[in-house]
Structure formats: structure tokens, C-alpha cells
C-alpha positions, 0 to 999 in steps of 0.5 A: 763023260756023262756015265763017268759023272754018274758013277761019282759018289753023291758027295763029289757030284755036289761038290761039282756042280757048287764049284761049276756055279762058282767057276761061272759066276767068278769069271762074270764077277771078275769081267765086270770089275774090269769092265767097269774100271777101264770103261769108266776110266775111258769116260773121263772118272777120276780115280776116287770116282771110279772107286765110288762106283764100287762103294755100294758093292763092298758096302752090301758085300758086308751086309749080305756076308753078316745076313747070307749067313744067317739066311743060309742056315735057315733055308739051305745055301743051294737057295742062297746060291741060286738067289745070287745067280739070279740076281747077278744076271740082273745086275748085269742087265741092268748095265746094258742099257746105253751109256748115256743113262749109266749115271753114277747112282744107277751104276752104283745100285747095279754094283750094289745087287752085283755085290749080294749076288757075289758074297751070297754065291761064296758064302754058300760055296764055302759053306757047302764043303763043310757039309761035304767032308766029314769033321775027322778029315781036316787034311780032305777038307783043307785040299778041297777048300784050296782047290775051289779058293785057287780056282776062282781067283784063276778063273777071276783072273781069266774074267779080267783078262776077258773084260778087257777083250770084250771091251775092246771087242764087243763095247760096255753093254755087248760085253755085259749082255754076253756076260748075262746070257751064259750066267742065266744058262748056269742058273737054269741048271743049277736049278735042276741039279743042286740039291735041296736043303743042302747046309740047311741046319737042323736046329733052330736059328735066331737072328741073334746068332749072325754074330759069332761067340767064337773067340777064334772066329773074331780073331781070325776075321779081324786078321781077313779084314786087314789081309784084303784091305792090304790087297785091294788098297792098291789093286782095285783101282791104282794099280790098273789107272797106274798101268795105263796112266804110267806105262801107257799100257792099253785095255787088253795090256792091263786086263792081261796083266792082272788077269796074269797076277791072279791066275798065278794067285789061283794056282798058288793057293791050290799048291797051298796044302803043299806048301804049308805042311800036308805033304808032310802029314800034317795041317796048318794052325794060326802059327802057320798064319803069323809066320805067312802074314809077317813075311807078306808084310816084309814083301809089301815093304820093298816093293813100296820102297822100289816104288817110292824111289823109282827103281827100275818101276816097270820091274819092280811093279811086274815081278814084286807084286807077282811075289806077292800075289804068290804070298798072298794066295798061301795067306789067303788059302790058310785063313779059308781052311781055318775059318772052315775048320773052326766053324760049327757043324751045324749051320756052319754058313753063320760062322763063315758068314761072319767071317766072309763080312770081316772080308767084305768090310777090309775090301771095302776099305781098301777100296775107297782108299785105293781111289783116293790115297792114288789120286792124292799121294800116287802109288807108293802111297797105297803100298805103304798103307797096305804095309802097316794093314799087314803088320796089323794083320801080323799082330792080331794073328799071335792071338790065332789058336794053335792046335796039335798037329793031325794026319792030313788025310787024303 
């Protein structure tokens, strides 16, 4: 194995080893949020409490999306995904001291460097591939985007799996301290073998340029920063309260559940370039976006209507927003192969940076929605707010830059 590595091209083993780090730092990221919800919930946290325990993470995702950008350029994103490593093993740390000194303000300053350490390893495993495909091959570019997107929301389906098991198993801290040891192995190696300056841009970099001048770009930020909040307005936390408030599911029974929604998500977006056109020879444009958001919108509406009027709950819930985790992915994996490829060559993290802060901003909002439309309205609520956020999304899409069709090359 070790001598089929090393007869790989240049190219591929760094494509390798940003999608090994990202694989690692996906599962702990996606434990954690699990970890965090269930334990939290068991402790007595109402709904928006535990909501605002996520506040700073989204909250800093948003900065750091908007600076990581801007940082990335400057001195290369193998730094800002080694920073991000490193100070995601901190957060973890720092929540395996015991339960009595897990007060909110320490749990939310946790969350808060977890957030940074999550948006800069993103950001510069996004950023990388652009800097590892060549401009002319947007079919390679478009494929190897939906294999690294599809693959994270996988694993981060795996890691909620796995943060309801070790929970179960191993408590709050064993579990996180677990989580820390095998992330600060990945950092070590990382270290030693990503290379240097790796999407450092070769021109000079202003601070002024964090903000993106490319009509497209806004465009497609605002439609990302909807798209999420319409996911997580209902997902982050009403929907895994809702299963173990509702249907009595325990630990293991929700994190397998939605471990299960986003492994599917995953595998969907990687079938993505298939679905949206490449089998036929060509790539999507922003009218394949328009199309994929309205029918998501149509989707979210029956669903929240099923729930609003108590049709058969457990099936509707189960099968609806299997339906639409599926759509979801292909709307997901579109927006990450535009952003990509409408960012400029060089210092091509500023544009996606700008980009991945319109996504931190619409979770962030469907965040603290998500605790406090479910804790006052219930679920049906969170469904129909994630409804109109989608036929937002819809609407700002019609401005998305059509372009000619191109050979998708392989």
C-alpha cells in the first residue's frame, strides 16, 4: 500500500492527505455536536438553552469564514488547516474537565474555538482543490468537490452515530478525551506531510479584499446562507429533543438515526455530478440550482404539513426528511462546485471564504431558531420556517449566472 501511495502523482497524494485530515476532524466535529445535545438535554437544558450553547460556534464560524479566507491566501491554507487541528484538539480539552465545572460561559468559549478550528479546516480543504485541478477541467473539478462534500457529511454522519455510543459507553469527558487523542495524532501527521504554501496566493493581499466584488459570489452566498438555515432550523436541535421527547427513542436510537440522515446525504452528494447532468457530458450552471432549491422547497412543505397535522408522525418524520436530506445533498453539492468554480485562481480561499461565511451566518440563524421556534411553537414550526428560507433560496437563485454547457471531463 505504502508503494502504491508513492507511485501516485504529487497532485492526488495532497488531495489525499486534505481529505484524510478533513475525514478525521468531520467525525470529532459531528460527535461533538451530538455529545453536546444529548448530554446536555440529560442534564435538564431546555431547548433554547442548549441552542445557546452553539450560539458562539456559528457565531465564530462566521468570523473566521470571512478572516480564514483572507489568512488563508496570505500564508498558505496547509497553516490554516493545521491551526484548525490544533485548536480543535483544545476544544475538546478543554471539555474534559468534570461536569460540575462545565458551566455554560466555559462550554460556550469551547464551542467557540471548536467553531474556528471547524470553518478554518473547511475553508482550506475546499480551497485546496482548486489549487489541485486545473481551470479548464470543471467536469474533475466538479467530481472531486462531490467526493470530499459527500464524504464529510458521511463520516459526520458516522461521528453522530458515534457520539451517542460513546456517550452511552464512555460518559461526556472519556468520550471527548477520546475524540482528542486521535485528532492530535492527525494533526502530527499532517504536519509532516502536507506541503508548504499550499494555496498561498502570489500576489499581494489587502485586508479590504475579505469582501467579495463578484456579483455571482454575493449571489450565491446569500441563496447558501438560506439553504442552511433551512436545514438546521429544524435539525440542530428540534429534531434529536423531538425524537427522545416524542417517540421515546434513547441516546444510541437518535444518534443512529441521524447519523443514518446524513450518511445518506453524504452518498447522495457524491452521486451528485451524476445526477445533475456530468453523465451526459456536461456540468450544472445556476439554472440547475433554481430548479433543485424550489422542488427542496415543495418537499419541505409536505413534510411540515404531514407534521402539523399528525399523519402517521413517525413515517412522515423518517421517510420525509430522508427525502429531504437526499435533495438537500444534490442542492448542497451544486452550490459547492459553483462557489469553486467561479472563484478567482489566485487566493481562491478569499472567495470561498466569503462564501463558507454566508453558510456560517444561515446556520447560525437556524440555529437559535431552532431552539427557540421548538421550545415555543413545537416542530411543525421549524418546518414551515424552513419552508419560506427555501423559497428565499429559490428566489435569489433566478439572479444565478447561467453559462454554456462545457465537456465534463473526467
Amino acid at each position: 500500500m505504502i508503494a502504491a501511495f508513492s507511485n501516485l502523482s504529487k497532485d492526488v497524494k495532497q488531495y489525499m492527505l486534505v481529505t484524510f485530515n478533513y475525514w478525521n476532524f468531520t467525525i470529532t466535529d459531528g460527535a461533538l455536536r451530538m455529545l453536546v445535545v444529548l448530554h446536555f438535554h440529560q442534564l435538564g437544558y431546555s431547548p433554547l438553552e442548549i441552542a445557546s450553547l452553539f450560539l458562539f460556534y456559528e457565531f465564530f464560524g462566521v468570523v473566521t469564514n470571512l478572516l480564514g479566507g483572507w489568512l488563508g491566501a496570505k500564508v498558505g491554507l496547509n497553516r490554516t488547516m493545521n491551526i484548525g487541528l490544533a485548536m480543535q484538539v483544545i476544544a475538546l480539552g478543554m471539555l474534559a474537565i468534570p461536569t460540575a465545572y462545565l458551566t455554560v460561559a466555559w462550554v460556550m468559549l469551547a464551542q467557540a474555538m471548536s467553531g474556528i478550528a471547524k470553518d478554518l479546516n473547511k475553508m482550506s480543504a475546499k480551497s485546496a482543490i482548486k489549487t489541485l485541478v486545473s481551470s479548464d477541467q470543471q467536469g474533475a473539478l466538479y467530481k472531486w468537490i462531490a467526493i470530499l462534500t459527500g464524504s464529510k457529511n458521511a463520516l459526520k454522519g458516522a461521528g453522530f452515530f458515534l457520539g451517542g455510543l460513546l456517550l452511552a459507553a464512555l460518559g461526556f469527558q472519556g468520550s471527548v478525551l477520546v475524540m482528542a487523542a486521535v485528532l492530535a495524532i492527525v494533526f502530527c501527521m499532517s504536519l509532516l506531510w502536507l506541503e508548504k504554501d499550499m494555496g498561498k496566493a502570489k500576489n499581494k493581499i489587502k485586508f479590504s479584499q475579505i469582501f467579495s466584488k463578484s456579483e455571482s459570489i454575493n449571489i450565491l452566498s446569500a441563496a447558501r446562507m438560506f439553504l442552511f438555515g433551512a436545514r438546521d432550523v429544524w435539525f440542530v436541535v428540534a429534531l434529536p429533543i423531538y425524537l427522545g421527547q416524542v417517540f421515546g427513542w434513547d441516546h444510541v436510537m437518535v444518534g443512529g438515526f441521524l447519523a443514518t440522515w446524513v450518511i445518506a446525504y453524504g452518498v447522495v452528494q457524491g452521486f451528485a455530478p451524476r445526477l445533475t447532468g456530468k453523465a451526459k457530458g456536461i456540468v450544472p450552471d445556476g439554472r440547475a440550482a433554481l430548479g433543485w432549491a424550489a422542488l427542496l422547497a415543495v418537499i419541505t412543505a409536505i413534510i411540515a404539513l404531514g407534521v402539523q397535522f399528525h399523519w402517521q408522525p413517525e413515517l412522515t418524520i423518517i421517510v420525509g426528511l430522508l427525502i429531504f436530506g437526499a435533495v438537500f445533498a444534490v442542492n448542497s453539492s451544486l452550490h459547492s462546485y459553483l462557489i469553486v468554480s467561479y472563484a478567482k485562481d489566485d487566493g481562491v480561499s478569499l472567495d470561498v471564504g466569503f462564501y463558507y461565511m454566508a453558510n456560517a451566518m444561515g446556520r447560525l440563524i437556524g440555529t437559535i431558531l431552532s431552539g427557540w421556534m421548538y421550545q415555543e411553537y413545537g416542530l411543525a414550526a421549524c418546518l414551515w420556517v424552513s419552508f419560506v428560507f427555501l423559497a428565499i433560496t429559490t428566489v435569489i437563485s433566478i439572479r444565478l449566472p447561467a453559462h454554456p454547457k462545457v465537456e465534463a471531463a473526467l
